[in-house]
C-alpha positions as CSV (number, residue, x, y, z in Angstrom):
1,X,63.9,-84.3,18.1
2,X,63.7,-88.4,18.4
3,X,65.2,-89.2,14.9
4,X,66.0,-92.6,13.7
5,X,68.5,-92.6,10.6
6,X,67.9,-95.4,8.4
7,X,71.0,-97.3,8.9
8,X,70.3,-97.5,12.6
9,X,67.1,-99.1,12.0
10,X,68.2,-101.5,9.2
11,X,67.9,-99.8,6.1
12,X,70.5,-98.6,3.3
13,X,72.0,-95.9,4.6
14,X,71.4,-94.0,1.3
15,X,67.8,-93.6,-0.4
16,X,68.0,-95.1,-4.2
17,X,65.1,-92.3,-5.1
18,X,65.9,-89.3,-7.3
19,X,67.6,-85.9,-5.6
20,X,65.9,-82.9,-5.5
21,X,67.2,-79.4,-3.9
22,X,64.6,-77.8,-2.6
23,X,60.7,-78.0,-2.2
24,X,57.7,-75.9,-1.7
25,X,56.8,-77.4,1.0
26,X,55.7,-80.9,3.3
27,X,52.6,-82.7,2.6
28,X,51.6,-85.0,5.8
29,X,49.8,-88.5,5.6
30,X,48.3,-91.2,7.7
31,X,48.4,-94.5,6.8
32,X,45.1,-95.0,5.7
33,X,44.4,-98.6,6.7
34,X,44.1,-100.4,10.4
35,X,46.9,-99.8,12.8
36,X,46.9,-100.7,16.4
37,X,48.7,-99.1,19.4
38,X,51.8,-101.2,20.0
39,X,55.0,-101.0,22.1
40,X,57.9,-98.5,21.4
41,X,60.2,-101.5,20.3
42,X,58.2,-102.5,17.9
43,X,57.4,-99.7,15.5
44,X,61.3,-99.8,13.6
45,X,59.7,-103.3,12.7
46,X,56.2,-101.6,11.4
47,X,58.3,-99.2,9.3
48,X,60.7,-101.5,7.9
49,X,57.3,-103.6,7.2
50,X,56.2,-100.2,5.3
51,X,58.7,-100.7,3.0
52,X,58.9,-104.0,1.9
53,X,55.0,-103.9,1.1
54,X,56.1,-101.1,-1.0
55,X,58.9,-102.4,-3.0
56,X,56.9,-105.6,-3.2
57,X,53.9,-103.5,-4.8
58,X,52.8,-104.5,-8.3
59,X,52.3,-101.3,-10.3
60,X,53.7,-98.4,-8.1
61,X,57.5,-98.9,-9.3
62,X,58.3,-97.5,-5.8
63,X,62.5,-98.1,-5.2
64,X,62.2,-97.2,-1.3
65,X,59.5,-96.8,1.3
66,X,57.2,-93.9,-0.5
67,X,57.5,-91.4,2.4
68,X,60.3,-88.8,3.3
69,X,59.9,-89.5,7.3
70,X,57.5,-91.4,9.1
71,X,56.0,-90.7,12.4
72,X,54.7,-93.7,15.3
73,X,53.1,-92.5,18.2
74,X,55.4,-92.0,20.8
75,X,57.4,-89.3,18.8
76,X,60.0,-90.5,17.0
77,X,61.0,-89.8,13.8
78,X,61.8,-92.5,11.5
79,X,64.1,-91.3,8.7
80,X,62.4,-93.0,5.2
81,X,63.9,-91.4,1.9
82,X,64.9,-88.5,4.2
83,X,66.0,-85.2,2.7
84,X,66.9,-84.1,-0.7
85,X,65.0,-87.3,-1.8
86,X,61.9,-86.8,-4.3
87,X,58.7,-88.6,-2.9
88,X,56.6,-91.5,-4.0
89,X,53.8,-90.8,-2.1
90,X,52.0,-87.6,-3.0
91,X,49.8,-88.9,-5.7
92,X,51.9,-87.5,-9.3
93,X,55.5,-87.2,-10.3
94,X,54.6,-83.4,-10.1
95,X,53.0,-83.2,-6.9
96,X,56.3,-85.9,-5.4
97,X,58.6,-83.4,-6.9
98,X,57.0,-80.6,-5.5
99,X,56.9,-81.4,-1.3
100,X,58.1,-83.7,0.6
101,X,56.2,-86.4,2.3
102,X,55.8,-87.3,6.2
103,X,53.3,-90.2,7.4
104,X,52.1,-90.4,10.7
105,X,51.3,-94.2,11.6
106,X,47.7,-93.1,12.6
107,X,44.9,-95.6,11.2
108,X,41.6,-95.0,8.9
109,X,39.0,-93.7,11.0
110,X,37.6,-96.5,13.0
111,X,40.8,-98.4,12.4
112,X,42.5,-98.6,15.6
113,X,45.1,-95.9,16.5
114,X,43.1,-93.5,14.2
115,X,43.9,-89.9,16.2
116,X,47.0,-89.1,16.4
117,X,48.7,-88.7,19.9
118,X,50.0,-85.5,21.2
119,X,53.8,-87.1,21.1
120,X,53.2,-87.8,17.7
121,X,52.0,-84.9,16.3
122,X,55.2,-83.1,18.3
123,X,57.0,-85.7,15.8
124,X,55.3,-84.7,12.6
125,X,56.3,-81.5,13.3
126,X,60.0,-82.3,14.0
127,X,60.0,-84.1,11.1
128,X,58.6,-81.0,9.0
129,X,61.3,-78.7,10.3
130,X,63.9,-81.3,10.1
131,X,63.4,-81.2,6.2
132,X,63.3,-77.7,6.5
133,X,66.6,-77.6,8.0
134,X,68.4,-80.0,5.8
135,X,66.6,-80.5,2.7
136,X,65.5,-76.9,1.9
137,X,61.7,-77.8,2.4
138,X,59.4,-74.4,1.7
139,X,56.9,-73.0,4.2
140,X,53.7,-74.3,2.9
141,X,52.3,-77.6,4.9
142,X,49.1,-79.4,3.4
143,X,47.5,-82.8,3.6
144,X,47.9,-85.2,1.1
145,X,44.5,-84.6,0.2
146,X,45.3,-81.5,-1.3
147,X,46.0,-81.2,-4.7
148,X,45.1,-85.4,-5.4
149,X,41.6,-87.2,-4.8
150,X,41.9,-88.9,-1.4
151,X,40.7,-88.8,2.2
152,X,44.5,-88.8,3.8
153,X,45.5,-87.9,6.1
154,X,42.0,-88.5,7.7
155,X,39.8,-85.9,9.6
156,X,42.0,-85.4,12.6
157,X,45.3,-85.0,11.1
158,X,43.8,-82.6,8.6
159,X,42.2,-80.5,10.9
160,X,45.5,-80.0,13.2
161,X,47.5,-79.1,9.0
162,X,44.8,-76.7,8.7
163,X,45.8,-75.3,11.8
164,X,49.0,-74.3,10.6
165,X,50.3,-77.6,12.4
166,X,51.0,-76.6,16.1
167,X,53.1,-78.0,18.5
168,X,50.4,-79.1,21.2
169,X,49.8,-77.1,24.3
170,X,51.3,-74.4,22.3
171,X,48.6,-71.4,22.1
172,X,49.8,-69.7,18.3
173,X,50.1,-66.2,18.8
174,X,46.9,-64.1,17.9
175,X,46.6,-62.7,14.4
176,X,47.9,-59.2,13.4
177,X,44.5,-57.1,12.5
178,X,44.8,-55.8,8.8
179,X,43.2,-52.5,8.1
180,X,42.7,-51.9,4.5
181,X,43.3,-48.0,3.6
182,X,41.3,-47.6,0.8
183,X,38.2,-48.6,2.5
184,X,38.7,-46.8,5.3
185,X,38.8,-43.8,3.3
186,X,35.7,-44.9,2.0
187,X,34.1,-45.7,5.4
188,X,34.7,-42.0,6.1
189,X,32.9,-40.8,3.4
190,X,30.1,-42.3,4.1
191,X,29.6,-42.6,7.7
192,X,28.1,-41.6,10.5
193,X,25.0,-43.8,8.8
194,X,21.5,-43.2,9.9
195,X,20.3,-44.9,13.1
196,X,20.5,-49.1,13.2
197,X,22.6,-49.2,10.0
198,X,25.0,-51.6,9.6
199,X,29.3,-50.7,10.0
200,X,30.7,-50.1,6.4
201,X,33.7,-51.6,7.2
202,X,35.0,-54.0,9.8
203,X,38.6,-52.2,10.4
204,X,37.1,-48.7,11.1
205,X,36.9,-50.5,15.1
206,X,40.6,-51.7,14.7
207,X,41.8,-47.8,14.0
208,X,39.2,-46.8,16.7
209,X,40.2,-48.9,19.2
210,X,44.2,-47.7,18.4
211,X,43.0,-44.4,19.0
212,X,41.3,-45.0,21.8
213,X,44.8,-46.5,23.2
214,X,46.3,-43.3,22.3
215,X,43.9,-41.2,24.5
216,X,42.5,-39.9,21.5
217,X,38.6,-41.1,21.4
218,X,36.6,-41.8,24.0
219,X,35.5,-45.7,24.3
220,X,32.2,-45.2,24.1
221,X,32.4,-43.7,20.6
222,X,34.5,-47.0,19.3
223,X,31.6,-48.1,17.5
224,X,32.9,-49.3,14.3
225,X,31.5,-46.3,12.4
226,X,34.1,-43.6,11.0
227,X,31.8,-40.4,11.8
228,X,32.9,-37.2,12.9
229,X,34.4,-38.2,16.5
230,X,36.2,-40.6,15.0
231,X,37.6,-37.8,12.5
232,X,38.2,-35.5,15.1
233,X,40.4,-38.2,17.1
234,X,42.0,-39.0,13.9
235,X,42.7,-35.3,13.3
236,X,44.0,-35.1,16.9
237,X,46.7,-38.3,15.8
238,X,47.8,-36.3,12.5
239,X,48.7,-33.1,14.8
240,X,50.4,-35.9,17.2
241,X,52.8,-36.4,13.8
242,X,53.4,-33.1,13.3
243,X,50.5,-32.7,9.9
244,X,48.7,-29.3,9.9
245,X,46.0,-28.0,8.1
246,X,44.6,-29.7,5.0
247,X,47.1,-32.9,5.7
248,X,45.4,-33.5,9.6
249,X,41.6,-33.3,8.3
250,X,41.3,-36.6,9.7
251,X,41.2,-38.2,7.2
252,X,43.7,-41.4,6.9
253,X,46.9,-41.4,4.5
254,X,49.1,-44.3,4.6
255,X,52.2,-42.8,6.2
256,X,50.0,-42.0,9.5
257,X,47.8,-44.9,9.4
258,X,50.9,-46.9,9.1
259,X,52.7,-45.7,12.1
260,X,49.2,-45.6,14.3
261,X,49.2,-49.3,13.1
262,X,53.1,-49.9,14.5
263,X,51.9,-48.1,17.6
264,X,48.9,-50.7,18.2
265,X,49.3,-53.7,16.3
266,X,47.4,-53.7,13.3
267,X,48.9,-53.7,9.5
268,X,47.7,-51.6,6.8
269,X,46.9,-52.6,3.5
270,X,46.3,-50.2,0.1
């Protein structure tokens, strides 16, 4: 992490604005106006520029630069009121108190710099876990946009929070299947359906495909419907567990279908 504190940049070393312990979260902006690509050297002097526009503002009150951290395109992390520092940017005194802020210097669509640059969005993200780290920032990341009436951070940055915020060129490890037990259950009541009828539930092919991984069903028969292969197979797993009789009728409970799921990746639900 590239991280400027303020003092080395030519700010008081201490934010004025109100202490807070702890947040839910990070909210991440843009700037919202034109911005143009510029030299390294020269983005200390866009921040501290930031600043004085708003302390200088008219009706905002603000008593430091609004954001938490700010963001230029090459990366580096600019320390603003830094953490453990309420907000001013976030829209309400609730919504300041509530996350933390972090601006990317990206510009309004059609403004100029107005996508943000791998680098920088390798920066947001430092700056997100740096507040995590030392100002007890929660899990949750959102746009500014969410939760007050505006268009920040623009589309881009919004898409990528959406996203869960990667780190670029960093593929985010696949999902964990869920299977819900209850409707499985219910899948099995119901099923095999007549010919051309639709599946009855989605994760009927998630414990099929497990099973099919265990030797226990043939692929051709992982067809999303919970008939009486499928029980069979199922039956076959309970026997694996050491169930007999009425317990391994194929039929899933949730101390099976939860070690099935441990076996082959899925989580179960009830």
């Amino acid at each position: 992490m590239d991280l400027v504190r303020r003092a080395a940049y030519g700010l008081p070393a201490t934010s004025p604005a109100a202490y807070i312990a702890s947040t839910t979260g990070v909210k991440v902006h843009y700037l919202g106006s034109e911005y143009s690509s510029r030299r390294h050297d020269l983005c200390d002097d866009y921040v501290r520029a930031i600043r004085a526009s708003h302390l200088a503002h008219p009706t905002e009150g603000y008593v430091d630069v609004a954001y938490n951290a700010l963001v230029c395109e090459h990366g580096t992390v600019y320390e603003g009121r830094g953490p453990n520092r309420r907000s001013g940017a976030n829209g309400t005194a609730v919504l300041n108190t509530r996350d933390y802020a972090v601006c990317a210097l990206v510009a309004k669509a059609g403004g100029g710099l107005d996508t943000p640059t791998d680098a920088q969005l390798h920066g947001v993200r430092d700056a997100i876990e740096w507040l995590r780290a030392e100002g007890e920032a929660g899990a949750y990341i959102g746009g500014h946009r969410d939760g007050h009436a505006t268009t920040c951070p623009g589309a881009p940055l919004y898409d990528w929070v959406k996203r869960g915020a990667p780190r670029p060129g960093v593929v985010p490890p696949p999902a964990t299947p869920v299977v819900d037990l209850s409707r499985l259950i219910s899948a099995a009541a119901v099923d095999p359906p007549k010919s051309g009828t639709p599946v009855s539930y989605a994760g009927v092919r998630t414990v099929e495909t497990a099973l099919l991984a265990e030797g226990l069903l043939a692929s051709s028969l992982v067809d999303g419907h919970y008939g009486t292969s499928t029980i069979r197979a199922y039956s076959a797993w309970q026997r694996r567990l050491g169930y007999s009789g009425a317990d391994a009728d194929g039929i899933p409970g949730k101390t099976s279908l939860t070690r099935l799921g441990a076996a082959r990746g899925f989580t179960v639900i009830d």
